[in-house]
N, C-alpha and C positions, 0 to 999 in steps of 0.2 A: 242836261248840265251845260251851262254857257261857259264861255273864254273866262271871264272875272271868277265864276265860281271856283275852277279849274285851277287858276290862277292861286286862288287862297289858299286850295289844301294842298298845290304843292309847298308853297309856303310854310304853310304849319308843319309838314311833315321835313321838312327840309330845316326849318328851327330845332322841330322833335331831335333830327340828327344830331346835328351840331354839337345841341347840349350832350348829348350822350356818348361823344365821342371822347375817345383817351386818345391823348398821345404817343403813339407807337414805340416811342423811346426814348429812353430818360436818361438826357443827361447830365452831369452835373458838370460845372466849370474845370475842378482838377481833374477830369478823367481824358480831357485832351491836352497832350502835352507838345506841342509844335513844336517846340523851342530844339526840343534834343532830334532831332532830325538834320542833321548838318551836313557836313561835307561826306560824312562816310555816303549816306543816301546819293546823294551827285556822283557820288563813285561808283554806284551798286548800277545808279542807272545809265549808266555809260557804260561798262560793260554787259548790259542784259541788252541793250541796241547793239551793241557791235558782235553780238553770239545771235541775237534775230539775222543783224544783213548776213551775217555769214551763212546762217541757215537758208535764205533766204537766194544768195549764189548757188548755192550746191541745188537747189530746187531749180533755179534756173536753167543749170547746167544737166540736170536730169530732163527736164522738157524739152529745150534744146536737144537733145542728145537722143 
């Protein structure tokens, strides 16, 4: 078997895939809703970073210590 040959049935077999592949997940336009994610979210994530550093001190102060 030469390079060219080699070359063709990865092709075919790499076409063969392609066609046969499904998309992993379906989704539809109304099933993401961005929009309602507002200010509460900026709140939830500013407190879950300031309970990390704080965890994140005490770890310190454990090594430290």
């Amino acid at each position: 078997m030469n390079l060219k040959e080699l070359k063709k049935m990865i092709a075919e077999e790499y076409s063969a895939y392609t066609e046969q592949a499904e998309p992993a997940v379906d989704v539809a336009p109304g099933d993401v809703d961005a929009d309602d994610m507002g200010a509460d979210a900026d709140a939830d994530d500013e407190d879950d970073a300031e309970a990390l550093q704080e965890r994140f001190k005490k770890l310190a102060n454990i090594i430290k210590g």
